[in-house]
KOLTIDREN-836450 format. One record per residue (C-alpha): chain; x, y, z. Coordinates in steps of 0.2 Angstrom, whole numbers, plus 2048, in hexadecimal, padded with zeros to 3 digits. Layout:
BEGIN
<r kette="A" xx="X" yy="Y" zz="Z"/>
...
END
This chain:
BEGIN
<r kette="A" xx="CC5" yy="463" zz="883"/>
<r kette="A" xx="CD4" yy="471" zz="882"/>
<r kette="A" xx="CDF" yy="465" zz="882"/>
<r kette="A" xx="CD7" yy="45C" zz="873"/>
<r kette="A" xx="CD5" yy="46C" zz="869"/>
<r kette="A" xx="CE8" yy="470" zz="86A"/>
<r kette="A" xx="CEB" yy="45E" zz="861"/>
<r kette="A" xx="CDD" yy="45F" zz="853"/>
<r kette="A" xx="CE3" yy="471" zz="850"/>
<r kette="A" xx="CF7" yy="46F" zz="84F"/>
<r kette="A" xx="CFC" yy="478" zz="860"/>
<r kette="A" xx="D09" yy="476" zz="86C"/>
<r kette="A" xx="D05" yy="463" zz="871"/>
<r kette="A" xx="D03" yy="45F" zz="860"/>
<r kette="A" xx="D0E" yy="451" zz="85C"/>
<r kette="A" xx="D09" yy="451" zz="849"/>
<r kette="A" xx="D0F" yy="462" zz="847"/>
<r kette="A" xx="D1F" yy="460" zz="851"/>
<r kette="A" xx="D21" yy="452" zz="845"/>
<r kette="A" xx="D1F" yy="45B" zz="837"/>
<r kette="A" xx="D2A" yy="46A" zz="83B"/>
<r kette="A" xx="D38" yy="45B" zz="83D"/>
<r kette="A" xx="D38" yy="456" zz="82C"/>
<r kette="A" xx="D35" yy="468" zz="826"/>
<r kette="A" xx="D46" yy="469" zz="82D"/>
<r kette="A" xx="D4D" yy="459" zz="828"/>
<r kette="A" xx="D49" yy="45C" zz="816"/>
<r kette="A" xx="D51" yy="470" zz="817"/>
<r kette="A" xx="D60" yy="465" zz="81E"/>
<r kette="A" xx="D60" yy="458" zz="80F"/>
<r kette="A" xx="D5E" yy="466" zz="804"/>
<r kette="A" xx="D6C" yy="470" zz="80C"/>
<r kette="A" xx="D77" yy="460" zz="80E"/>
<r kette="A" xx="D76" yy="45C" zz="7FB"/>
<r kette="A" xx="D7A" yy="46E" zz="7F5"/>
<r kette="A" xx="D8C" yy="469" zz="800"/>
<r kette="A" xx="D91" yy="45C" zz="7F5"/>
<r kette="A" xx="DA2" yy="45B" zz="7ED"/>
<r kette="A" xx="DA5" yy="458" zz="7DC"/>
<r kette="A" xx="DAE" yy="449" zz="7D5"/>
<r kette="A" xx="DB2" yy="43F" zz="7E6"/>
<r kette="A" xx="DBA" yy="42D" zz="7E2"/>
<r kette="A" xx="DC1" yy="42B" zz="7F4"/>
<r kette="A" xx="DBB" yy="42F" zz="805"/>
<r kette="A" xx="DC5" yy="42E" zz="816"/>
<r kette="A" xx="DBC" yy="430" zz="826"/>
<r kette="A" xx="DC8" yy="435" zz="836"/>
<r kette="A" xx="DBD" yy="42E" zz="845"/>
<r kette="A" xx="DBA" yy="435" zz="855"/>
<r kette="A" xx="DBF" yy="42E" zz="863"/>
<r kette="A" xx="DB2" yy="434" zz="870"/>
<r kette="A" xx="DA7" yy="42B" zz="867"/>
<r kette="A" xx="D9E" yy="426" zz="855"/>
<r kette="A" xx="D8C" yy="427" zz="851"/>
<r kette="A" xx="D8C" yy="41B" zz="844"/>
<r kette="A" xx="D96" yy="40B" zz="841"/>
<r kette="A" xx="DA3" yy="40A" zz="832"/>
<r kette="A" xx="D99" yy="401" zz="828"/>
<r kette="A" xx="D89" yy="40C" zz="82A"/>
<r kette="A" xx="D94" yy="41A" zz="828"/>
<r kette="A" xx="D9C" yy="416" zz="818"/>
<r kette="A" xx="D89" yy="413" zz="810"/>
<r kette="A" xx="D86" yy="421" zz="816"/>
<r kette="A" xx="D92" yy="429" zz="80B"/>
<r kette="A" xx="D90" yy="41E" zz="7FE"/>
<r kette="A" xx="D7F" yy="423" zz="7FC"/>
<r kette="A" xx="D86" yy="436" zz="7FB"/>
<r kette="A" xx="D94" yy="431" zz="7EF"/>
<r kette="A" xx="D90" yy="421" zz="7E4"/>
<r kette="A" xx="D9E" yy="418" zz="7E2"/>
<r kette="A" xx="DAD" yy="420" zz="7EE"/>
<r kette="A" xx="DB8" yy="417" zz="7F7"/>
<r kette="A" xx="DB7" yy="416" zz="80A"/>
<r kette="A" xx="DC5" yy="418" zz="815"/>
<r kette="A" xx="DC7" yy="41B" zz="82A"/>
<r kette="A" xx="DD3" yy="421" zz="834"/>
<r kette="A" xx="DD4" yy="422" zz="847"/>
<r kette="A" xx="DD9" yy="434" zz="84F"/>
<r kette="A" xx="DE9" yy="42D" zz="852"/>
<r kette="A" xx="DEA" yy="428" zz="841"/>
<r kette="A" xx="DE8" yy="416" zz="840"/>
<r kette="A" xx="DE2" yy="40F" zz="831"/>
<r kette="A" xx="DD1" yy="404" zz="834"/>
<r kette="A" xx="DCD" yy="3F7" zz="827"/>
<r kette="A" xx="DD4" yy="3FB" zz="817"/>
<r kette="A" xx="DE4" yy="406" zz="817"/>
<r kette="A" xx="DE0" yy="419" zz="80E"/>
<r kette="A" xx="DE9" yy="41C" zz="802"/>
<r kette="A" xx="DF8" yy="42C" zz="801"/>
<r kette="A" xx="DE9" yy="437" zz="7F7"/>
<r kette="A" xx="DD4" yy="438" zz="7FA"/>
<r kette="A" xx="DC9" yy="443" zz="7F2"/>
<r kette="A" xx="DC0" yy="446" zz="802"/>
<r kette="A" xx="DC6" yy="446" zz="815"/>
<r kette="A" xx="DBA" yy="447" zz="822"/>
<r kette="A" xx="DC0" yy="44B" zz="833"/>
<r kette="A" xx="DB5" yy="448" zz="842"/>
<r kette="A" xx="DC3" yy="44A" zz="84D"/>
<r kette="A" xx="DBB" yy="455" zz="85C"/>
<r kette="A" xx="DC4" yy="460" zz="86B"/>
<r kette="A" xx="DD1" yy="458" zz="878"/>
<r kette="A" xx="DD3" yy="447" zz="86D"/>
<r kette="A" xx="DE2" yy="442" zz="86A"/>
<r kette="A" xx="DEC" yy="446" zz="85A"/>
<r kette="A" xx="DFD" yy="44B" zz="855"/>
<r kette="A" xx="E02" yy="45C" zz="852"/>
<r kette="A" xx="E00" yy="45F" zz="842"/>
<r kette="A" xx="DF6" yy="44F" zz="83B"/>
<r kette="A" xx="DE9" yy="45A" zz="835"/>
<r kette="A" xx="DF5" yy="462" zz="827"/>
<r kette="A" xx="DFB" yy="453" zz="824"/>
<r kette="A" xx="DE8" yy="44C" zz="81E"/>
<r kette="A" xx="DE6" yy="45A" zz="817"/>
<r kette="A" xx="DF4" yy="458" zz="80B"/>
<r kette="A" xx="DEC" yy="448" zz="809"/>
<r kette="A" xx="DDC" yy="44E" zz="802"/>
<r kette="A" xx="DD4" yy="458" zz="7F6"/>
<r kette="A" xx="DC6" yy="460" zz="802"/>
<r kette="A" xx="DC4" yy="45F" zz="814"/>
<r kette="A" xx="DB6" yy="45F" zz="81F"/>
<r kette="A" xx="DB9" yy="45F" zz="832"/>
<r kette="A" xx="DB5" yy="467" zz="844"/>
<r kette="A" xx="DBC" yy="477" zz="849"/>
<r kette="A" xx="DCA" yy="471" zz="855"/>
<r kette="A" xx="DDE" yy="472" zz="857"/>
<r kette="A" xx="DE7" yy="47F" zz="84F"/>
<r kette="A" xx="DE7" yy="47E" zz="83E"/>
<r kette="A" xx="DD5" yy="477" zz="837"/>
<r kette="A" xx="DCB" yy="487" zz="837"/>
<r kette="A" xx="DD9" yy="48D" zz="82B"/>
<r kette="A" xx="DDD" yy="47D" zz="821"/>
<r kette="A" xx="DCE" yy="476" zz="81F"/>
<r kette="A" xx="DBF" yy="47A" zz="812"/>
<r kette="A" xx="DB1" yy="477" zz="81C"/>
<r kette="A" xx="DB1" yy="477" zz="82F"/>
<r kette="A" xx="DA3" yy="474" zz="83D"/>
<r kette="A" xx="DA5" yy="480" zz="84B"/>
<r kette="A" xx="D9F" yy="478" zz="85A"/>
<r kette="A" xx="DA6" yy="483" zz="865"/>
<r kette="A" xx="D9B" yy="492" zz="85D"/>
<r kette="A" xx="D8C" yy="488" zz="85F"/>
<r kette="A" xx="D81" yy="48F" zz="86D"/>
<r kette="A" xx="D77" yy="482" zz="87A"/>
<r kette="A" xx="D80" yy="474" zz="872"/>
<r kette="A" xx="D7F" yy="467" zz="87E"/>
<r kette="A" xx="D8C" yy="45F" zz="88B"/>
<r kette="A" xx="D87" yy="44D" zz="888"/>
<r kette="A" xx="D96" yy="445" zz="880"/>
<r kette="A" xx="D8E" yy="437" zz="874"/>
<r kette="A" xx="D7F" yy="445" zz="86D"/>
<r kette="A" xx="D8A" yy="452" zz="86C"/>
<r kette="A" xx="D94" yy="446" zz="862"/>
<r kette="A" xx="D84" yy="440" zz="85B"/>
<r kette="A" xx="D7E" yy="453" zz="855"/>
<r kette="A" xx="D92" yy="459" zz="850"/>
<r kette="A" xx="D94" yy="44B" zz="844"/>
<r kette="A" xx="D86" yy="44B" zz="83A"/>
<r kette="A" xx="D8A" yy="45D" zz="837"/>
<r kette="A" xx="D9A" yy="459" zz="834"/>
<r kette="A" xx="D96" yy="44E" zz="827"/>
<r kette="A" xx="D87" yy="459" zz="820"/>
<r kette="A" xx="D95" yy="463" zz="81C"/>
<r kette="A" xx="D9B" yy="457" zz="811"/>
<r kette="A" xx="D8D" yy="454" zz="808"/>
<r kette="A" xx="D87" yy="444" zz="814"/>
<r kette="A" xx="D72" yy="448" zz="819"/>
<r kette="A" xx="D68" yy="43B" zz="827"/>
<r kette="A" xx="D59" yy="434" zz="825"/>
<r kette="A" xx="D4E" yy="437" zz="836"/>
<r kette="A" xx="D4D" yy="42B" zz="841"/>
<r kette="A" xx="D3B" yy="42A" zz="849"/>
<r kette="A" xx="D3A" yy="42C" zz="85C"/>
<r kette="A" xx="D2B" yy="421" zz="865"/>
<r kette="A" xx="D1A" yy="42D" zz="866"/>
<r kette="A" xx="D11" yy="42D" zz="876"/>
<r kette="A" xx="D05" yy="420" zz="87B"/>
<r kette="A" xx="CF4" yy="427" zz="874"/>
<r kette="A" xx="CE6" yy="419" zz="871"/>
<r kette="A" xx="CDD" yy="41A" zz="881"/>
<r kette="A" xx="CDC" yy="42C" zz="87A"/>
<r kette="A" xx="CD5" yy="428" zz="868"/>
<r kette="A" xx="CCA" yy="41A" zz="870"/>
<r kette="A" xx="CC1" yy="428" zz="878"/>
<r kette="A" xx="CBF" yy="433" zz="86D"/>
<r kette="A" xx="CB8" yy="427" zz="860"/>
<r kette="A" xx="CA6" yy="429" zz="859"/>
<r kette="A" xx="C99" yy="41D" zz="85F"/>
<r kette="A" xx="C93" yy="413" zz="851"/>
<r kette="A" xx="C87" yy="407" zz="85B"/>
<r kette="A" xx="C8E" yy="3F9" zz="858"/>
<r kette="A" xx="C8E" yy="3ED" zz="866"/>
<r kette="A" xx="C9B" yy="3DD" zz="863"/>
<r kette="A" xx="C92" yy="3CD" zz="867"/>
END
């Protein structure tokens, strides 16, 4: 019967509540993302990572379409390749999820940044912290974890908050509970026949 209580009454098992502190925060992230948008963006470049992307091109570049209506999409590689449609000389907007020990010419992050009229990106080589506008510190980020693809996962979706780019939640699978709520369901008398 404890056990019960704690679920009707929000405590520390309580799946509903954990729930609902989630989207408490995912709406203060939306809210904070859309306060980070730029003004006046007609073209986008995305630098790639190269340990790994969280979303594929495509789903990316509705993503920020759906930030900034009507921009142009274009990627790069970290080495600087284009993919798909070549950038052009000038972009509005450069986001650079280039992260720690990946490959990249000396002094390619001035060179986008020439490029661009703001620039987002991750706190690494020599120069971004000071050339950048906005920049992720990953490295100042305590208990961040070790696992490659979701410490790319949780980096680049800051990265890209930065710019003005917010998530919608992806729901995670709740525990099995219907032998649970079969039990604890009133008796109505009914008997099937």
């Amino acid at each position: 019967m404890e056990k019960n209580s704690q679920h009707d009454h929000g405590g520390v098992n309580d799946p509903v509540g954990s729930h609902s502190e989630y989207y408490l925060h995912f709406l203060q992230s939306q809210k904070d993302s859309e306060g980070r948008l730029f003004s006046d963006i007609q073209t986008v470049l995305v630098v790639l990572s190269a340990a790994g992307m969280i979303f594929d091109l495509e789903g990316l570049r509705q993503k920020i379409i759906h930030a900034y209506p009507g921009a142009a999409v274009f990627f790069k590689s970290t080495s600087g390749d284009d993919m798909g449609t070549p950038a052009p000389q000038k972009v509005d907007l450069l986001i650079d999820l280039t992260g720690p020990r990946q490959r990249q010419g000396w002094f390619y992050a001035k060179k986008l940044r020439k490029q661009a009229k703001y620039a987002v990106g991750r706190n690494v080589g020599l120069f971004r912290k000071k050339i950048y506008d906005r920049i992720y510190d990953e490295k100042a980020q305590i208990g961040l974890t070790r696992d490659i693809l979701k410490r790319e996962e949780i980096v680049q979706k800051e990265v890209l908050s930065l710019a003005g780019i917010s998530f919608a939640p992806v729901s995670s699978a709740t525990p099995d509970r219907s032998k649970e709520i079969a039990r604890n369901l009133p008796k109505t008398g009914y008997l099937p026949r």
